[in-house]
C-alpha positions as CSV (number, residue, x, y, z in Angstrom):
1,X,-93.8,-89.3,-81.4
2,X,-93.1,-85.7,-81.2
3,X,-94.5,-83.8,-78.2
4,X,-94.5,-80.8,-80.3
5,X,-96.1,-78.1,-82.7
6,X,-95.4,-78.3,-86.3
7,X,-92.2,-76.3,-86.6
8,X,-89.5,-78.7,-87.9
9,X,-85.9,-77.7,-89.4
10,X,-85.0,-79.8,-92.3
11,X,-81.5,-80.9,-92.4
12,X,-81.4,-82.0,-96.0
13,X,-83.8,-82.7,-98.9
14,X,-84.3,-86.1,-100.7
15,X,-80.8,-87.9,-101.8
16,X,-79.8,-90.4,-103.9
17,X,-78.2,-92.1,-100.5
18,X,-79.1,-95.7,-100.3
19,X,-81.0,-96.4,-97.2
20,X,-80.8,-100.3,-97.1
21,X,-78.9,-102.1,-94.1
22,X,-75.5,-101.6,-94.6
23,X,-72.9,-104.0,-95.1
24,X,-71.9,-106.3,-92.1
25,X,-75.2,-105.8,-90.8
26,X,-77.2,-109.0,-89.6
27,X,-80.5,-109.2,-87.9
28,X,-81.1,-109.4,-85.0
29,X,-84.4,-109.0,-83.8
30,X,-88.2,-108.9,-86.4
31,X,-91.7,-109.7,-85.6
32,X,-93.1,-110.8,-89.1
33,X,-96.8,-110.7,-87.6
34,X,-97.0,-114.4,-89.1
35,X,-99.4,-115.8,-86.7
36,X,-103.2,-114.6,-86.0
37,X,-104.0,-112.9,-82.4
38,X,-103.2,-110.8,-80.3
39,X,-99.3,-109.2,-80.5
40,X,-96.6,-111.6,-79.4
41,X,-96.4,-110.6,-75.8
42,X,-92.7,-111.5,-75.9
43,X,-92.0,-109.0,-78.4
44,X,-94.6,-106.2,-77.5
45,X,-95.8,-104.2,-74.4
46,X,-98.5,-102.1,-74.5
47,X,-98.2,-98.2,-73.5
48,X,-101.7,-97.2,-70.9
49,X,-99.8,-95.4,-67.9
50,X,-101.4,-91.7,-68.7
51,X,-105.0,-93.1,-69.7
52,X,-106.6,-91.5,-66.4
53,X,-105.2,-88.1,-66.3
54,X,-104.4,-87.7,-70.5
55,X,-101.6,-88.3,-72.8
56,X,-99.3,-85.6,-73.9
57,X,-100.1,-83.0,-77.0
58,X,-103.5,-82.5,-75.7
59,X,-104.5,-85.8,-77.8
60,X,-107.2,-87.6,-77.5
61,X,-107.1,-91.4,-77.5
62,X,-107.8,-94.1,-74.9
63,X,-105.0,-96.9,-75.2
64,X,-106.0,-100.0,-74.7
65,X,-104.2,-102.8,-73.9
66,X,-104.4,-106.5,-75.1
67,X,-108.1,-105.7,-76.8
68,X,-108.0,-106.7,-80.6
69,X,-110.7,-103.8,-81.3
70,X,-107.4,-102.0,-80.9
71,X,-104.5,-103.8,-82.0
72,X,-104.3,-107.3,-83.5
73,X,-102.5,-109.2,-86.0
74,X,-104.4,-110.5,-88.9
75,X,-103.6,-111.9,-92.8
76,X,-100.3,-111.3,-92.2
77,X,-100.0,-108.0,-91.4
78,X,-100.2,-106.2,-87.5
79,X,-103.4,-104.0,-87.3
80,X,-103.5,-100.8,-85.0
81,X,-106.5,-99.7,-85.6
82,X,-108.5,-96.1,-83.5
83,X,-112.0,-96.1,-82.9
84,X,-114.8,-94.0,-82.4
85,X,-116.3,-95.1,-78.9
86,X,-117.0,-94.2,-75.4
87,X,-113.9,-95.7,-72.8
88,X,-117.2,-94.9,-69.8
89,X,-116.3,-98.8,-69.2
90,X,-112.6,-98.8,-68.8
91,X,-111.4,-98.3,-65.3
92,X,-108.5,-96.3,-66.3
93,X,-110.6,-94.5,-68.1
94,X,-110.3,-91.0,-68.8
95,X,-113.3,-89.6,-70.1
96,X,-111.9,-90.3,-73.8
97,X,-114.3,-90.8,-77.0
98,X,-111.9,-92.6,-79.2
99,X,-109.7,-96.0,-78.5
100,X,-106.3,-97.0,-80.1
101,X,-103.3,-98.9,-79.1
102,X,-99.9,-97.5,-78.4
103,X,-97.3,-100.8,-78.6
104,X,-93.3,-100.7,-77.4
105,X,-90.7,-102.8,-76.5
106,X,-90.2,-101.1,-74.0
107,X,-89.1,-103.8,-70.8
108,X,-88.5,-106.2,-73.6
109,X,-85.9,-105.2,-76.2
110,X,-83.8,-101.9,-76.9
111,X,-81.1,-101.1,-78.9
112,X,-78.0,-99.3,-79.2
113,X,-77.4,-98.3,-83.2
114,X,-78.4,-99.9,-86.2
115,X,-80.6,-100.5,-88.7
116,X,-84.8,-100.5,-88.2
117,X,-86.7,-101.2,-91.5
118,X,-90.3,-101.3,-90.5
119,X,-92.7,-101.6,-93.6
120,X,-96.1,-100.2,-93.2
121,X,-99.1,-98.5,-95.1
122,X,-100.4,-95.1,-92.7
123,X,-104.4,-94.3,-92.4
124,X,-105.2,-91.1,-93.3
125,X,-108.1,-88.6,-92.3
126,X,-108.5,-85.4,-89.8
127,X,-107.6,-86.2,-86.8
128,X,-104.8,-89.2,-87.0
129,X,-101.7,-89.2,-86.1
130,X,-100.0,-92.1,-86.8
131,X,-96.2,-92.7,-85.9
132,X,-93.2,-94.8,-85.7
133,X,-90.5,-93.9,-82.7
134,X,-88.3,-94.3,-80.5
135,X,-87.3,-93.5,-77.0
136,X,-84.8,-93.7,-74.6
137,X,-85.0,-93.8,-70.5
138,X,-85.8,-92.5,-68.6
139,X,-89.1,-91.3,-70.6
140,X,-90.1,-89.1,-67.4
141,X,-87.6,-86.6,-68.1
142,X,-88.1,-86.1,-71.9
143,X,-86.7,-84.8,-73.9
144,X,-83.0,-85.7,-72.3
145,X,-83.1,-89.5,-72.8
146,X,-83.6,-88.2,-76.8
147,X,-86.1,-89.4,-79.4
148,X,-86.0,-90.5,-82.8
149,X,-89.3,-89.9,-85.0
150,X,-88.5,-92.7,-87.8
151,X,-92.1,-91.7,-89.2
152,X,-94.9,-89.1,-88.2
153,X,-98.0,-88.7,-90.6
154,X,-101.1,-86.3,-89.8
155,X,-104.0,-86.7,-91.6
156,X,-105.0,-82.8,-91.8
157,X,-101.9,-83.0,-93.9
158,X,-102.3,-86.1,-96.3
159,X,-99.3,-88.0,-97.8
160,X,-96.5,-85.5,-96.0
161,X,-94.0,-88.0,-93.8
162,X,-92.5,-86.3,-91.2
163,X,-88.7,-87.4,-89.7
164,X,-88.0,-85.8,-86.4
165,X,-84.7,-85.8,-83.8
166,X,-85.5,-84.6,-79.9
167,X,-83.0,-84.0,-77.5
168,X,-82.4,-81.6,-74.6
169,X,-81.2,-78.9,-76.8
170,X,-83.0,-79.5,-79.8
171,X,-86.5,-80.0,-78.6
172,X,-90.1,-78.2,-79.5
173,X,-90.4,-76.4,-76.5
174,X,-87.3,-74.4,-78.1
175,X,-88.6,-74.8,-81.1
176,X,-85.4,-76.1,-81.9
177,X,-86.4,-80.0,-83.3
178,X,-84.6,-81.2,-85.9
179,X,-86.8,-82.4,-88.8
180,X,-87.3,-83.2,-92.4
181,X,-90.1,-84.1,-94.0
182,X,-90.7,-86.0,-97.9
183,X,-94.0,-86.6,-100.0
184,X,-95.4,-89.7,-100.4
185,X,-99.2,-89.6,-102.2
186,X,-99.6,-92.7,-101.9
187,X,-98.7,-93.2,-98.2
188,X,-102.3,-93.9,-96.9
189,X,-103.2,-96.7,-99.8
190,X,-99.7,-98.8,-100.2
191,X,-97.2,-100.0,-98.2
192,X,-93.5,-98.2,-97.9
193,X,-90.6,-98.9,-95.7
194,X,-90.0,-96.2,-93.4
195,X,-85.8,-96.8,-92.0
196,X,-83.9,-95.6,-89.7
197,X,-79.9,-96.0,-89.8
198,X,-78.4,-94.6,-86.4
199,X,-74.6,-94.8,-85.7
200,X,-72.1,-92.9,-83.6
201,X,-72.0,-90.3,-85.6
202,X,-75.1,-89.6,-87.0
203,X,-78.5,-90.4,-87.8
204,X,-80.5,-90.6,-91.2
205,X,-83.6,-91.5,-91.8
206,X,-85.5,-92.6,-95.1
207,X,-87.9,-93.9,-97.1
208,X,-87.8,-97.1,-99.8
209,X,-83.8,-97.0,-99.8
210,X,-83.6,-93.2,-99.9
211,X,-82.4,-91.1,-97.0
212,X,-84.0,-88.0,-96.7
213,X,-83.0,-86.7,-93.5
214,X,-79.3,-86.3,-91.6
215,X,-78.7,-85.4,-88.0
216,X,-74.8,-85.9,-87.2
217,X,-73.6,-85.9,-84.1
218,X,-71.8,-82.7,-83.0
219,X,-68.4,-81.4,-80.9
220,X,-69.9,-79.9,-78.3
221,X,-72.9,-80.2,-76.6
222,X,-72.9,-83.7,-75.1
223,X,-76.0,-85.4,-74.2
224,X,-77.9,-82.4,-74.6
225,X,-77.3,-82.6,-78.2
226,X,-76.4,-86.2,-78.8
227,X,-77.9,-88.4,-76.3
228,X,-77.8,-91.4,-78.4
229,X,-74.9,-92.6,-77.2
230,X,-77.7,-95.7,-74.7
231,X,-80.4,-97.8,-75.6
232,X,-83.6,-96.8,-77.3
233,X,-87.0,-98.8,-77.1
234,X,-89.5,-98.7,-80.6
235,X,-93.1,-97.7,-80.9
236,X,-96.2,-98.0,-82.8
237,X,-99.1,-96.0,-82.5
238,X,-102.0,-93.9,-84.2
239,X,-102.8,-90.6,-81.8
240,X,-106.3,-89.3,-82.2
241,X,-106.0,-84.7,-82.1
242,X,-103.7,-82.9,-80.4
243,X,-101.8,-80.2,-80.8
244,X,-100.7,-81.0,-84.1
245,X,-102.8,-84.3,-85.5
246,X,-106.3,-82.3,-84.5
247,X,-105.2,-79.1,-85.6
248,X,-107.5,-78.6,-88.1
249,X,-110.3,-80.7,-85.7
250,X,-111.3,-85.1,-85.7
251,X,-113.4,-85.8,-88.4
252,X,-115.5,-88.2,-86.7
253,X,-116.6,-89.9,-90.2
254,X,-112.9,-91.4,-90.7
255,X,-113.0,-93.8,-88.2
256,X,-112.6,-97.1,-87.9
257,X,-109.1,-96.4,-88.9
258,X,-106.3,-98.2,-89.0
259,X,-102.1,-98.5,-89.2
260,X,-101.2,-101.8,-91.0
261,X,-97.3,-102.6,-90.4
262,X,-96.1,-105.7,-92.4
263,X,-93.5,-106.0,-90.4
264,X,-90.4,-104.7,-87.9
265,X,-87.0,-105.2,-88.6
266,X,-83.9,-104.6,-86.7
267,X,-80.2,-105.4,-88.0
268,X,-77.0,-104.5,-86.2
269,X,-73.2,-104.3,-86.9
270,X,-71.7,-108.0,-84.7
């Protein structure tokens, strides 16, 4: 997830580019979210390190970890869900009002190129910010490790999916970010896959088979430009405000509300 104002530069508008896993691809790594619980734990850390002192964008939340308030798998589908509610009772608390979960695989799986279908339906109201990421390491010295926004959504904003590429040089506090952005009305009541394809040479993301945005890799520049060269991690999460999802204020009256992802898929090129 972007740390970032809304100032994007889009690369390319819809295309008639397929966006499916290209040929030769197998998978190699899914969570279906086929059993009732808690996230497997062999598939899915949770993300609490900056509970205390306050996560990044000025937002909001509380993450929790391992509480099913907050993220759970239910009927099939995984459930991240942000709440309304005072944290006074977490130890690593931070004085937060609202609870959500922030899930990775960070420490458990990363990947080096491919092919990440994740299928999912977005919640929608002032205030949320739900997205689908990811990041390489180290994370402590963002932006150079780079990050790949597969899908951003603010609720001030309804049905407008964001795509968005980080890096040293192209990065929001240069206002540089590399982004694209496509409509989808309907994003907030039915499910759409959101895909990322990432090779050597470039990155696309899109939506339901269709690309919609490009970043290739350039000449010059190196890792400050193309980073992407080492392992990314994925994550899940719904931010509460911030610099961007609360720029229009939290409408307290949305919440309970919930991210449903039907599941993550991840196919590479062996």
């Amino acid at each position: 997830m972007r740390w970032r104002l809304l100032i994007g530069i889009a690369l390319c508008c819809m295309t008639a580019v397929a966006a499916a896993a290209p040929d030769g691809y197998r998978l190699v790594w899914s969570d279906e979210f086929d059993h009732d619980g808690l996230p497997e734990p062999t598939r899915w850390a949770y993300d609490v390190g900056s509970n205390r002192r306050g996560w990044a964008n000025e937002e909001l939340q509380y993450y929790s970890a391992g509480r099913r308030e907050n993220s759970r798998v239910e009927n099939g589908v995984l459930v991240i869900e942000a709440r309304r509610e005072s944290t006074s009772s977490f130890r690593d608390s931070g004085g937060q009002h609202y609870t959500s979960a922030r899930l990775v695989t960070r420490g458990l799986q990363a990947w080096t190129y491919g092919f990440f279908e994740i299928r999912a339906k977005l919640p929608c109201g002032r205030g949320s910010w739900p997205a689908i990421w990811t990041l390489g390491e180290p994370v402590v010295r963002w932006p150079e490790p780079g990050e790949i926004d597969i899908m951003e959504h603010v609720g001030f904003d309804p049905g407008v999916v964001h795509a968005t590429v980080h890096t040293k040089a192209y990065n929001h506090v240069l206002n540089t970010q590399r982004s694209a952005q496509v409509n989808v009305p309907d994003a907030c009541t039915s499910f759409h896959r959101y895909q990322l394809t990432w090779t050597a040479d470039r990155i696309s993301v899109g939506l339901d088979d269709r690309d919609y945005f490009q970043f290739p890799r350039e000449t010059k520049g190196g890792r400050a430009t193309w980073p992407f060269d080492a392992p990314q991690f994925l994550l899940l999460n719904i931010a509460v405000g911030g610099t961007w999802g609360g720029r229009n204020g939290v409408d307290d009256s949305i919440f309970p509300i919930r991210m449903e992802v039907d599941y993550v898929r991840v196919y590479q090129n062996r």
